[in-house]
C-alpha positions in Angstrom: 141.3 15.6 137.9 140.2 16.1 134.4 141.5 18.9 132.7 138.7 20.8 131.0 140.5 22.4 128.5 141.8 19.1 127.3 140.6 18.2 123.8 138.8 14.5 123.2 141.2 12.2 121.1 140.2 11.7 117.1 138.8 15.5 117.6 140.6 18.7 116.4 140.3 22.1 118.2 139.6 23.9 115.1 136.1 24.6 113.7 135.5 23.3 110.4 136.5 25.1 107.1 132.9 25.2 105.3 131.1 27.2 108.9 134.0 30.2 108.0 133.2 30.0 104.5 129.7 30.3 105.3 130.0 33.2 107.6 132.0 34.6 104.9 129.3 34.2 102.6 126.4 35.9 105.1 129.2 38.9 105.2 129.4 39.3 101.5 125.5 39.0 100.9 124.9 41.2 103.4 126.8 43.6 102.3 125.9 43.4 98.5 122.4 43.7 99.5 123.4 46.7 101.8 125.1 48.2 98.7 122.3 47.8 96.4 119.5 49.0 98.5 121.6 52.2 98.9 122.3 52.7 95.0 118.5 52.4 94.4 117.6 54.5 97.2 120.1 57.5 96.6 119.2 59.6 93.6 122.4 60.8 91.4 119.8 63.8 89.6 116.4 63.4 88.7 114.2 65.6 86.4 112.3 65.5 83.0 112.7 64.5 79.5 110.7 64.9 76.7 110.5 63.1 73.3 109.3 60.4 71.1 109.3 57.0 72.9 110.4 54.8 70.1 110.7 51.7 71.7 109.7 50.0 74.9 109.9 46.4 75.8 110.2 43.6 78.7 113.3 42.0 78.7 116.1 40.0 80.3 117.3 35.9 80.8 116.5 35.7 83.8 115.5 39.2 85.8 113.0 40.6 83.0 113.0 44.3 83.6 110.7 47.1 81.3 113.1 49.1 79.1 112.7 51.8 76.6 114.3 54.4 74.3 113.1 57.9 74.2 114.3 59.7 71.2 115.1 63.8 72.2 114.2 65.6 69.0 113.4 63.7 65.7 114.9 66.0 62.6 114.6 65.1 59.0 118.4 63.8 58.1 119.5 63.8 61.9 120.2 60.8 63.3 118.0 61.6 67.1 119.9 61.6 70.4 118.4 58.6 72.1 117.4 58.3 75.9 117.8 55.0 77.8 115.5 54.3 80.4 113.8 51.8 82.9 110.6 51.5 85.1 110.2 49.1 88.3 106.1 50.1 88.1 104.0 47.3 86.1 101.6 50.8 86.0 104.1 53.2 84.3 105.0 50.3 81.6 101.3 49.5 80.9 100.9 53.4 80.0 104.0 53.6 78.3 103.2 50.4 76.3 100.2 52.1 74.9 102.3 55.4 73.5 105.0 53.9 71.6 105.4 56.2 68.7 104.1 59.3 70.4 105.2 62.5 72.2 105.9 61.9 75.9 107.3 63.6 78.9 108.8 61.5 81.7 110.1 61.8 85.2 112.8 59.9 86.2 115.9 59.3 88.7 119.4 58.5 88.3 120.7 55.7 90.0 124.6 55.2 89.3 126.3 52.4 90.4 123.6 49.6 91.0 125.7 46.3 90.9 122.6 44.2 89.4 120.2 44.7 86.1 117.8 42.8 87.9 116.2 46.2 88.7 117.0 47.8 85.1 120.1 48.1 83.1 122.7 49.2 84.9 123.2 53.1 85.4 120.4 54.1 83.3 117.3 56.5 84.3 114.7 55.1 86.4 111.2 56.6 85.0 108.8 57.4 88.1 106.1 57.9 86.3 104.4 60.3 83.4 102.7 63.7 84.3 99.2 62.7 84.6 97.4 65.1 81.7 94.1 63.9 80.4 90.4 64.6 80.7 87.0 64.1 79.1 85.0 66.6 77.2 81.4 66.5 76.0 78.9 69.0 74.6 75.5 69.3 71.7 76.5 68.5 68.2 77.2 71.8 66.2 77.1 71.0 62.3 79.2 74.3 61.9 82.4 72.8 64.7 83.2 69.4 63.9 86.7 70.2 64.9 87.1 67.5 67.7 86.9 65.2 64.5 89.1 66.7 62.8 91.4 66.4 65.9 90.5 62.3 66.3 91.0 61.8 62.3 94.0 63.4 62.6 96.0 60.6 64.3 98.7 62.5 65.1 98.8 65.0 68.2 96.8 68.4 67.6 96.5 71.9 70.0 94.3 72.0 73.0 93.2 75.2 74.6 91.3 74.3 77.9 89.5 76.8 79.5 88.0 75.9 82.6 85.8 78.3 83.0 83.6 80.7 80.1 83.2 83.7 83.2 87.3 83.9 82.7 89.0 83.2 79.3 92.1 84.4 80.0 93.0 81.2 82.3 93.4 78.2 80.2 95.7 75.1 79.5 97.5 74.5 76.4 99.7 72.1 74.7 99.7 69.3 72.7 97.6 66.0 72.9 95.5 63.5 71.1 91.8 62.8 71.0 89.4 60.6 70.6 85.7 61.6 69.8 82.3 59.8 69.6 78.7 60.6 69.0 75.3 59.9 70.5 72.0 60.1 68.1 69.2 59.3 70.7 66.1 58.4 68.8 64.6 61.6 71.2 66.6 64.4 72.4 69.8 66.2 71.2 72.3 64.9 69.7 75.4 65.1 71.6 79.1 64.5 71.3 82.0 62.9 73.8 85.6 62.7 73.8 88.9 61.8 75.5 92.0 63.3 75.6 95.6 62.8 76.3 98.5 65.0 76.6 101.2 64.2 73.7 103.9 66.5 75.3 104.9 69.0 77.6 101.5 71.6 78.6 101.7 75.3 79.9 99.1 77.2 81.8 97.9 80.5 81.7 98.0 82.6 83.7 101.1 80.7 85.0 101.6 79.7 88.4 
């Protein structure tokens, strides 16, 4: 009778050295993806941050991930206390590319510990996204109030006041933003003027909240 446990000459018992090595490997992986996906989806502290956003570019060898530099208060003679950050959203670093050099507030989460700057430098903030302040405004040309010329001249941010409605003047948004303005000289009919604007920094309302 044939023994079944019996092992077939020129053959060894023992599985081969490369299948443990690769079950070894599937543990590992698994695990560092396990790892990762937990860093990035656990927040350390999240919040705001306001400043100058001095530089922001796409970088990296081989994972190219956006990062920027938000400078916290720019003083004449002070060196600034600069604010590392990164953004996984192709939308946030479209906007942000278009406000280097100005006043910006951004939200953001803290991720510690993510073993990989494929998604950002490791252990910096993570920028959700930028509060969302802008509008349009329009009216009739007024040779006596050219001031929302005077604010797209300017170049730099100027003060809004934003009343919503003339029947109550007491609620109203403030803060600080830029503008752009244009003009419309209709060979009949009033002449009218447009404009855009942008928040350049952190807004208040009144009454508040």
């Amino acid at each position: 009778m044939k023994d079944p446990y019996m092992v077939a000459p020129g053959r060894s018992g023992k599985r081969p050295w490369f299948i443990g090595l690769g079950v070894l490997l599937l543990i590992a992986g698994a695990g560092f993806a396990l790892y990762t996906w937990l860093m990035l989806s656990w927040s350390y502290a999240d919040g705001e941050r306001a400043g100058v956003l001095q530089k922001f570019s796409r970088k990296g060898w081989i994972c190219k991930t956006y990062e920027g530099e938000l400078a916290l208060y720019v003083v004449g003679g002070v060196a600034p206390q600069i604010w590392y950050f990164s953004t996984r959203d192709p939308t946030v670093a479209g906007r942000l590319t278009q406000m280097v050099g100005r006043n910006v507030r951004l939200r953001y989460d803290e991720h510690r510990g993510v073993p990989t700057t494929c998604f950002g430098d490791t252990n910096k903030q993570y920028v959700k996204g930028l509060p969302d302040y802008k509008g349009d405004v329009a009216g009739v040309w007024d040779a006596a109030d050219v001031s929302i010329f005077d604010a797209a001249f300017a170049g730099t941010p100027v003060g809004l006041k934003l009343v919503p409605s003339t029947l109550d003047a007491s609620a109203f948004f403030s803060g600080l933003g830029y503008v752009d303005a244009g003009i419309e000289c209709p060979a009949d009919g009033a002449v009218t003027i447009s404009g855009t604007w942008v928040a350049a920094g952190n807004w208040t309302m009144a009454p508040a909240a």
